[in-house]
Backbone as CSV, one residue per row, in Angstrom:
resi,resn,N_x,N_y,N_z,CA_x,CA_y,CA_z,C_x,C_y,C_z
1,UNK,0.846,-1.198,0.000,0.000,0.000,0.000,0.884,1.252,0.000
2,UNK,0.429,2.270,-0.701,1.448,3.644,-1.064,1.457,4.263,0.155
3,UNK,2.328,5.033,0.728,2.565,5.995,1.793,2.262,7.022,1.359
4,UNK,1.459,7.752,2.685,1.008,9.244,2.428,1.803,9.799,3.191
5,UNK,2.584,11.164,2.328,3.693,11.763,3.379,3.180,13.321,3.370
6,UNK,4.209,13.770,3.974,3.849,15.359,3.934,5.279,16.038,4.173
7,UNK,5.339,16.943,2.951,6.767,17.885,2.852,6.411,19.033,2.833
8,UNK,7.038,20.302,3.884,6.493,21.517,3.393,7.645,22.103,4.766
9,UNK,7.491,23.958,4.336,8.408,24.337,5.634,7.293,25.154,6.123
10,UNK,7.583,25.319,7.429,6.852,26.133,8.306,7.831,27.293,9.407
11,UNK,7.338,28.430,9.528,7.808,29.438,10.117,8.176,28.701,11.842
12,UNK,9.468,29.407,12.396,9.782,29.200,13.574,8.576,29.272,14.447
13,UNK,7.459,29.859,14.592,6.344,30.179,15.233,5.712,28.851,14.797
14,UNK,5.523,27.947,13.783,4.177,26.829,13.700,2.963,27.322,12.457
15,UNK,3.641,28.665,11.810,2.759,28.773,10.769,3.241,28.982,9.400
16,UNK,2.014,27.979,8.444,2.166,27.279,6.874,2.442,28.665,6.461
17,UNK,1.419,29.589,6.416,0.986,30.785,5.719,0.802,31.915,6.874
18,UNK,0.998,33.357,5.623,0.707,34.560,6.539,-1.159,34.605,6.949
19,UNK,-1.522,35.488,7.505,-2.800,35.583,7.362,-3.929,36.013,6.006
20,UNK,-3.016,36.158,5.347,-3.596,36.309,3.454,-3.611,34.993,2.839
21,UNK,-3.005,34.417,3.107,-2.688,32.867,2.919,-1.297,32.533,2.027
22,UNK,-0.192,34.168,2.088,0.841,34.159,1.178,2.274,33.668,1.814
23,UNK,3.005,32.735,0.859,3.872,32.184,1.311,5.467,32.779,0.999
24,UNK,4.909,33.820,0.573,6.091,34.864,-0.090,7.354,34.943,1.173
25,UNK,7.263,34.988,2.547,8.248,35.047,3.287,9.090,33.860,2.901
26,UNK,8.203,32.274,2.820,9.349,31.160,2.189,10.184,31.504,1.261
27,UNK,9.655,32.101,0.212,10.838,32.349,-0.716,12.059,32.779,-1.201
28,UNK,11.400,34.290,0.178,12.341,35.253,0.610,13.897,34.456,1.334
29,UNK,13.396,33.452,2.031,14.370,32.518,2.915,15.495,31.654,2.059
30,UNK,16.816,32.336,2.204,17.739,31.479,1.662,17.970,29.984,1.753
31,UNK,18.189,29.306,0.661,18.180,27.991,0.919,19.762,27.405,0.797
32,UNK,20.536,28.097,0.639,22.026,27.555,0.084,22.048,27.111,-1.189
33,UNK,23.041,26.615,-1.081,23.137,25.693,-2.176,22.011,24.613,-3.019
34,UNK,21.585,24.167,-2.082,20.156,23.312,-2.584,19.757,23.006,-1.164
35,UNK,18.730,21.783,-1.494,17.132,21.505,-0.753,17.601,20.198,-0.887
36,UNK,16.582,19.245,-0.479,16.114,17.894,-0.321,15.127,17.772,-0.985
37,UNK,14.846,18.946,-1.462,13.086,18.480,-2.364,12.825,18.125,-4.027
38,UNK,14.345,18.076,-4.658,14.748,17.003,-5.651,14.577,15.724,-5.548
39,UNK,14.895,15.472,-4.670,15.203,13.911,-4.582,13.818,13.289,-3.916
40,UNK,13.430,14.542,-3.001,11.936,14.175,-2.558,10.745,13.727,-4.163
41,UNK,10.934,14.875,-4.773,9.947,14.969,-5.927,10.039,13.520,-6.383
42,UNK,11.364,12.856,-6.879,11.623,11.648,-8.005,10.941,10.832,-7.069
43,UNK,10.558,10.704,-5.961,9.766,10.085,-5.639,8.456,9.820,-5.370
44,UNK,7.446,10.418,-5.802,6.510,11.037,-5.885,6.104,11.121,-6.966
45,UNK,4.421,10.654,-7.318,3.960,10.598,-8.285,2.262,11.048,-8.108
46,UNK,2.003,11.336,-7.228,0.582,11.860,-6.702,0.715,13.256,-5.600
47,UNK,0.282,14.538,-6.479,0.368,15.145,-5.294,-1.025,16.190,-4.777
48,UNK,-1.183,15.920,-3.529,-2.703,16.553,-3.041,-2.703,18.493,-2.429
49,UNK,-3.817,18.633,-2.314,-3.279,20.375,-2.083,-5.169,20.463,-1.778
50,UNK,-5.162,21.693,-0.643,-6.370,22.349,-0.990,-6.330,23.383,-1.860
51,UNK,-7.597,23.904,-1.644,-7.627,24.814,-2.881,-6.977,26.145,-2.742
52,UNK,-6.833,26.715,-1.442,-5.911,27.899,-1.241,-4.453,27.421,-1.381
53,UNK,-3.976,26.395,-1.174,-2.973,26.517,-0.966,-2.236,25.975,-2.821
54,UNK,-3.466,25.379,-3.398,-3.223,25.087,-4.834,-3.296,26.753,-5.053
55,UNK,-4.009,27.433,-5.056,-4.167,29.093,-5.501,-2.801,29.856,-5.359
56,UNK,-2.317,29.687,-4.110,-1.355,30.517,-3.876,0.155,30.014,-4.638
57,UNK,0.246,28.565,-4.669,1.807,27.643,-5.477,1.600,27.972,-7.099
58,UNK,0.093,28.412,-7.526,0.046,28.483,-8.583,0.712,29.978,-9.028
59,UNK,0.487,31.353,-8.343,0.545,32.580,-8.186,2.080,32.258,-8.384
60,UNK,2.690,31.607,-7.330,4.425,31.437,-7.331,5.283,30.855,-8.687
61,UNK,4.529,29.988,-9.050,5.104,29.179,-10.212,4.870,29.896,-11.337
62,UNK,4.158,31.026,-11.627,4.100,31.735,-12.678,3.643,31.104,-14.097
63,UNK,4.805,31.040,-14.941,4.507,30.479,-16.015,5.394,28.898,-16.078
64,UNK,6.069,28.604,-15.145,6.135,27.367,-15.152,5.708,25.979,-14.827
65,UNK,5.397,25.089,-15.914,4.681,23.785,-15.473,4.490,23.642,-14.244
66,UNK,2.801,23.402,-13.861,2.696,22.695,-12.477,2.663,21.185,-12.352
67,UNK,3.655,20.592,-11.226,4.084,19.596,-11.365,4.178,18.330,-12.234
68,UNK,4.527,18.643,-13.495,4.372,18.307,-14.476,4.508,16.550,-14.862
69,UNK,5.182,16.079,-13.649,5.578,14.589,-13.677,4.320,13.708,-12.935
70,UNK,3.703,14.838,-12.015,2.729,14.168,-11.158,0.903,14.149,-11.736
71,UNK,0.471,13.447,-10.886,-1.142,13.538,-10.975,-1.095,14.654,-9.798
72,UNK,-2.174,15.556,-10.018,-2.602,16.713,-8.977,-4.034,16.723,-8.928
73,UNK,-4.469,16.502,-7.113,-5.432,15.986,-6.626,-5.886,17.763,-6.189
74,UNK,-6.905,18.844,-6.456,-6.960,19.781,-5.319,-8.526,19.700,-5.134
75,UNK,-8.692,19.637,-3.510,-9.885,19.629,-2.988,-10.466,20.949,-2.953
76,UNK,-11.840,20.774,-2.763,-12.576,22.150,-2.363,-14.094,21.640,-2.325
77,UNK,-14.684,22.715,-1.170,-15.866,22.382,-1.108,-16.970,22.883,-2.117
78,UNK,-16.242,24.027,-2.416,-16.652,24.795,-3.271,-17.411,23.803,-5.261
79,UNK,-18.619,23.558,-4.797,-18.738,22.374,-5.970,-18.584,22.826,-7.488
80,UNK,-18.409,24.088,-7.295,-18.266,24.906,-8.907,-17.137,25.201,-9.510
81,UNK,-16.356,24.964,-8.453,-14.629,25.030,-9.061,-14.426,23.494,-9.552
82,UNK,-13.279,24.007,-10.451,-12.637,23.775,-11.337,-11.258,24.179,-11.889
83,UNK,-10.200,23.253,-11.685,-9.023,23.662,-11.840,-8.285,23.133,-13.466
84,UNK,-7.732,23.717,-13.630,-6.857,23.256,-15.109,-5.513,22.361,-14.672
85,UNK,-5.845,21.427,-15.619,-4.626,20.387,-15.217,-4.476,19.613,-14.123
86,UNK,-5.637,19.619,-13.366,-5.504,18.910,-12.252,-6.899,17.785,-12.204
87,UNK,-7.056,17.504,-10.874,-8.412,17.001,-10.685,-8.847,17.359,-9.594
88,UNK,-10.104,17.874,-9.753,-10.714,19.004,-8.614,-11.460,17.784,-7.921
89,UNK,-11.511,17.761,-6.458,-11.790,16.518,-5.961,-13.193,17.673,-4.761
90,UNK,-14.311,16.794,-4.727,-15.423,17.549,-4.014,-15.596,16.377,-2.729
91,UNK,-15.269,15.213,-2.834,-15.375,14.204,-1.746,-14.903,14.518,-0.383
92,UNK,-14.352,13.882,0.696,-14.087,13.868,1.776,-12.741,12.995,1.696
93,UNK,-11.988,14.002,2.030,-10.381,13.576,1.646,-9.627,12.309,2.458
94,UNK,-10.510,11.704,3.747,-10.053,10.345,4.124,-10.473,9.697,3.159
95,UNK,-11.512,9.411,3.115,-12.121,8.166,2.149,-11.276,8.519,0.753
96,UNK,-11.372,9.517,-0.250,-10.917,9.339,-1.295,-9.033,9.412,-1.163
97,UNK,-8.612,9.873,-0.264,-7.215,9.107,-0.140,-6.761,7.875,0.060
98,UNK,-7.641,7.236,1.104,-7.867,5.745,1.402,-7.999,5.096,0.147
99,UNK,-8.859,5.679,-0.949,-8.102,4.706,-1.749,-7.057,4.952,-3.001
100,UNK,-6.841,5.744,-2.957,-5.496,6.390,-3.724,-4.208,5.479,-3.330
101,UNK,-4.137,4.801,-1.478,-3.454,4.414,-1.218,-3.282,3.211,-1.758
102,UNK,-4.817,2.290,-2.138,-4.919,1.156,-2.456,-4.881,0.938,-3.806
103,UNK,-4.227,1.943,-4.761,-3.181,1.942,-5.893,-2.118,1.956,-6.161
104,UNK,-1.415,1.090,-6.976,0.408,1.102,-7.287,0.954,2.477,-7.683
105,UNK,1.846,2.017,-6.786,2.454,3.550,-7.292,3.467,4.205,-5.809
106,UNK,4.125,5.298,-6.369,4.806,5.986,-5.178,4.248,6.899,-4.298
107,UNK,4.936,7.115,-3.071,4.202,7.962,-2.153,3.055,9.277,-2.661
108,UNK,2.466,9.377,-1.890,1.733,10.378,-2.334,1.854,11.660,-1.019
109,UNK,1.701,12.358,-1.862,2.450,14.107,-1.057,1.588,15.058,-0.677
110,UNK,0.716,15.166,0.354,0.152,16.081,1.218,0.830,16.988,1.269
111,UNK,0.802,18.270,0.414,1.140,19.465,0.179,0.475,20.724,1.208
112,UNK,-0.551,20.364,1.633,-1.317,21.475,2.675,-2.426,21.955,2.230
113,UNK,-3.106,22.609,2.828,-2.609,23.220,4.236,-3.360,22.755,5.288
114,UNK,-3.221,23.652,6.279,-4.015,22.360,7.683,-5.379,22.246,7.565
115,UNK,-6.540,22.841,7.211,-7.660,22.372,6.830,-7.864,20.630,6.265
116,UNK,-6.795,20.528,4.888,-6.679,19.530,4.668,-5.844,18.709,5.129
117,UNK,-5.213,19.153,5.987,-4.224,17.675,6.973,-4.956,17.554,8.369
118,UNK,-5.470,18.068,8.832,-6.337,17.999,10.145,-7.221,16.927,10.287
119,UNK,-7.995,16.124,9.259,-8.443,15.111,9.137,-8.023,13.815,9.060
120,UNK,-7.009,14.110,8.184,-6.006,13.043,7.575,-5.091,12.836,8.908
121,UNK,-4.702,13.989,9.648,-3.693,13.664,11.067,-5.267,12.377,11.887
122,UNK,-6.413,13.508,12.417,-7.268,12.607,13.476,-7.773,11.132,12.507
123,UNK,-7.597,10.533,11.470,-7.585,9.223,10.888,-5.940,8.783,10.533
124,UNK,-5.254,9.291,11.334,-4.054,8.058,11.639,-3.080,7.643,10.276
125,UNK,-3.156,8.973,8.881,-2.906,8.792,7.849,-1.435,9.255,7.034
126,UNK,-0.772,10.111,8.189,0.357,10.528,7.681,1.251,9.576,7.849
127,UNK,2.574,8.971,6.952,3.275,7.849,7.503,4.332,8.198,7.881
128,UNK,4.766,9.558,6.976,6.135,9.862,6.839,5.950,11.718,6.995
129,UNK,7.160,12.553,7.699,6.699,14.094,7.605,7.989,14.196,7.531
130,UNK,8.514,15.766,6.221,9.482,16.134,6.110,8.957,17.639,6.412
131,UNK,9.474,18.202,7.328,9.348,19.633,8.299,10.430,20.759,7.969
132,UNK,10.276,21.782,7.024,11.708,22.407,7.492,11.541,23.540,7.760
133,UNK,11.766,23.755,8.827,11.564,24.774,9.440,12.444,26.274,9.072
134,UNK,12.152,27.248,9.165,11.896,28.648,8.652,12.498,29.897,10.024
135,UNK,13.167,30.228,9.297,14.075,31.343,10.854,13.490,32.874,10.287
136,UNK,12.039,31.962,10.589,11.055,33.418,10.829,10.119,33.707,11.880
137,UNK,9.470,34.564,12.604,8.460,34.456,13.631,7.347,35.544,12.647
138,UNK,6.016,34.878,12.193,5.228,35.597,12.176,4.399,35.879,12.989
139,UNK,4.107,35.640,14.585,2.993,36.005,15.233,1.482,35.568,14.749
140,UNK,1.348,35.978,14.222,-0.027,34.883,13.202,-0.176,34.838,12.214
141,UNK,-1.530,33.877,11.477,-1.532,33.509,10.199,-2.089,32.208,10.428
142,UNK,-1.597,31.540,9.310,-2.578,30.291,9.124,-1.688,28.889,9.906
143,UNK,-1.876,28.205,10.599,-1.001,27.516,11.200,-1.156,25.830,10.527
144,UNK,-0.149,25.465,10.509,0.105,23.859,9.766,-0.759,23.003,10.530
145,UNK,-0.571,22.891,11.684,-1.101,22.158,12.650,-2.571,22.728,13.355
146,UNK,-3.539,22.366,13.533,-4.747,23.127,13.785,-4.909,21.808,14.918
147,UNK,-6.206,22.843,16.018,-6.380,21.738,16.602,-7.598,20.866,16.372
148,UNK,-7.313,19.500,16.853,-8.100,18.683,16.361,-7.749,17.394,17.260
149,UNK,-8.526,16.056,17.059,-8.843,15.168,17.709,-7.537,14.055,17.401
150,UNK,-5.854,14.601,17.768,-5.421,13.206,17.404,-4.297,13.661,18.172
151,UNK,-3.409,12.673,18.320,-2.105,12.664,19.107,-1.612,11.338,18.882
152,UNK,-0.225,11.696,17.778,0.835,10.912,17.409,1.924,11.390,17.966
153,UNK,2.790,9.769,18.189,4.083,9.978,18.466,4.805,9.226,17.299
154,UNK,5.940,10.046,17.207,6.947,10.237,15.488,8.238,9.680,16.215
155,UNK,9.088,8.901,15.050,10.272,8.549,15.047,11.417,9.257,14.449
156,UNK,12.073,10.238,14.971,13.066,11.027,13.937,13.976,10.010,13.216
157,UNK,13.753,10.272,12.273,14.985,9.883,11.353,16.282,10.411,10.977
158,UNK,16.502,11.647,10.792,17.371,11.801,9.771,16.876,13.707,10.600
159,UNK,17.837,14.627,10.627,18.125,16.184,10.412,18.928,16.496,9.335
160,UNK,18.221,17.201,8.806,19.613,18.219,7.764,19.192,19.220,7.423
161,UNK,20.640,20.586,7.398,20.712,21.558,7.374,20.719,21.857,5.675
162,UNK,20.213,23.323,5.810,20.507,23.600,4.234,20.049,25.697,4.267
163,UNK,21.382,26.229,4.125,20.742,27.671,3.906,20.299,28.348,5.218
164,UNK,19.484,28.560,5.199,18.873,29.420,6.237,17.608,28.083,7.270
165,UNK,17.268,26.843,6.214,16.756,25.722,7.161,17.105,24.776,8.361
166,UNK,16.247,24.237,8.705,16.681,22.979,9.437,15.239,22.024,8.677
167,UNK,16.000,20.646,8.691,14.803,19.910,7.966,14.766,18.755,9.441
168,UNK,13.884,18.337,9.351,13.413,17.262,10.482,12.161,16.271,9.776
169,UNK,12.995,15.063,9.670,12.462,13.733,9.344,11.896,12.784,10.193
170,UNK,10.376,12.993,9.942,10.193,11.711,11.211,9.082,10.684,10.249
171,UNK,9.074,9.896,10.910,8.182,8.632,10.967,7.114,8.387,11.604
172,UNK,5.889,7.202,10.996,4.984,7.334,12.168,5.597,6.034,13.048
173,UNK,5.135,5.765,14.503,5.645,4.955,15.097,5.053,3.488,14.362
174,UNK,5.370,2.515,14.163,5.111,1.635,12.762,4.009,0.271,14.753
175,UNK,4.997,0.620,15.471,4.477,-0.773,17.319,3.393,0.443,17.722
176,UNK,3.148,1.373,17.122,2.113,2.167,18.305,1.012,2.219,17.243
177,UNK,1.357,2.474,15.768,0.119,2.268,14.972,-0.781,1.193,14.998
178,UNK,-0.004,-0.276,14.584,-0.615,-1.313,14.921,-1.497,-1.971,16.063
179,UNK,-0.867,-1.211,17.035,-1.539,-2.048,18.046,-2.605,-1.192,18.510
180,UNK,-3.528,-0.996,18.554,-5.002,-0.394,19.082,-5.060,-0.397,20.443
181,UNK,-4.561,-1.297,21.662,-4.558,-0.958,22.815,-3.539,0.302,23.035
182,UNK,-2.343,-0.115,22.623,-1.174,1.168,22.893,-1.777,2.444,22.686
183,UNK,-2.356,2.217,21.465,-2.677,3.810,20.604,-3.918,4.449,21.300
184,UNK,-4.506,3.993,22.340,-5.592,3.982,22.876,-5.241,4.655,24.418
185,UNK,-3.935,3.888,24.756,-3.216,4.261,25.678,-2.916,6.212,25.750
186,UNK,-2.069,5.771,24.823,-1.254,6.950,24.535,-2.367,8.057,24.272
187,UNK,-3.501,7.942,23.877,-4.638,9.024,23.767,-5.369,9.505,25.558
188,UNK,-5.438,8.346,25.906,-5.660,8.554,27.738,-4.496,9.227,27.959
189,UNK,-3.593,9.225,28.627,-2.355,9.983,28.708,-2.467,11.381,28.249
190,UNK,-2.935,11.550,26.986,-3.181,12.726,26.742,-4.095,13.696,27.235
191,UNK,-5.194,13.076,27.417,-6.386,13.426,27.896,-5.614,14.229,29.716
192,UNK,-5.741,12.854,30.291,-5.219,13.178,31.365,-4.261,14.390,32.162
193,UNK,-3.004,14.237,30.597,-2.643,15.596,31.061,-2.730,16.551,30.959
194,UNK,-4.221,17.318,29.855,-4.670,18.028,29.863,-5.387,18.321,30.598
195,UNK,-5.923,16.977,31.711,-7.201,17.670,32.396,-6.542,17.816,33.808
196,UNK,-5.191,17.369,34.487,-4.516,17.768,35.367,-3.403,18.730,35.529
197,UNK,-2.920,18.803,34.352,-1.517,19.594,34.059,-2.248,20.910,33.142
198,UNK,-2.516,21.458,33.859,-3.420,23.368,33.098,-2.148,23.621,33.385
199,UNK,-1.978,24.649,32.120,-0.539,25.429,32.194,-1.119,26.933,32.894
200,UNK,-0.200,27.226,33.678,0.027,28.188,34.648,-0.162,29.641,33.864
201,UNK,-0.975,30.430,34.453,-0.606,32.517,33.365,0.105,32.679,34.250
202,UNK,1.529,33.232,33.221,2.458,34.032,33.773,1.973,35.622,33.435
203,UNK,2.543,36.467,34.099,2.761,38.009,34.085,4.023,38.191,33.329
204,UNK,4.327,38.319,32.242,5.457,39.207,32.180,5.336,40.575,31.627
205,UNK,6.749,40.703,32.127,6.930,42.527,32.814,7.872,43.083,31.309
């Protein structure tokens, strides 16, 4: 069965996008010499997006091919859109990923943004996350992570530097997915220490 991953960078603060939904500070951000997201792409042959965040990569890419090697999945609720070159998907993005997975083929790439990973996190669907984080603080905007009904624990793999990044590779835990008591566990635990451990208001001066 294909792995659903997710590659993207996010600001030192925890957010995808500004509050316009523009990703123009990423670009601004030196990368060095190169990225990891060559070698990411050749692997990859399906890639998913909502519809803002398909709107805004499109604005960036200008006049060059959008991902031209891949199939491009972009959701929206919106039942009257319609995208060029892609496939505008109106379903409910567990189920119609669920079976995307149960086709040959290479990973498939959760592009963003958290609207559309917020579901896919509380159904247990990300396998693999490449993170690279951004030596920016925006204070707000649209955040990667939203809250919602799930709590995973990740296996780092692999760090690497590049430019002005840090990239962070993790895994899903392969003994905590499987087993339904653990994962059941580890959700009590959570609970718990939210409902005993309230974080403290500080004053600062």
């Amino acid at each position: 069965m294909r792995k659903v991953v997710f590659y993207g960078a996010v600001t030192l603060d925890g957010y995808l996008a500004d509050q316009d939904n523009s990703l123009t500070w990423l670009f601004e951000t030196d990368t060095g010499e190169g990225t990891t997201y060559e070698k990411f792409i050749q692997n990859i042959d399906v890639v998913v997006m909502g519809r803002v965040t398909y709107e805004e990569v499109l604005k960036l890419q200008k006049d060059e091919p959008f991902y031209p090697d891949q199939e491009v999945y972009v959701f929206t609720r919106d039942t009257t859109k319609t995208f060029e070159d892609t496939h505008t998907i109106h379903e409910n993005p567990v189920s119609f990923i669920n079976e995307l997975k149960k086709q040959d083929g290479k990973p498939i790439w959760i592009v963003g943004g958290g609207n559309l990973l917020k579901p896919l996190l509380e159904a247990n669907m990300i396998d693999e996350w490449w993170i690279q984080i951004t030596p920016i603080l925006l204070g707000k905007g649209k955040r990667l992570f939203e809250e919602g009904d799930y709590l995973e624990r990740l296996e780092l793999v692999d760090t690497t530097s590049f430019g002005q990044f840090v990239e962070l590779h993790y895994k899903k835990n392969r003994e905590i997915a499987k087993n339904p008591f653990t994962r059941k566990m580890i959700l009590m635990d959570g609970f718990f220490s939210r409902l005993f451990f309230r974080p403290v208001n500080h004053v600062c001066e």
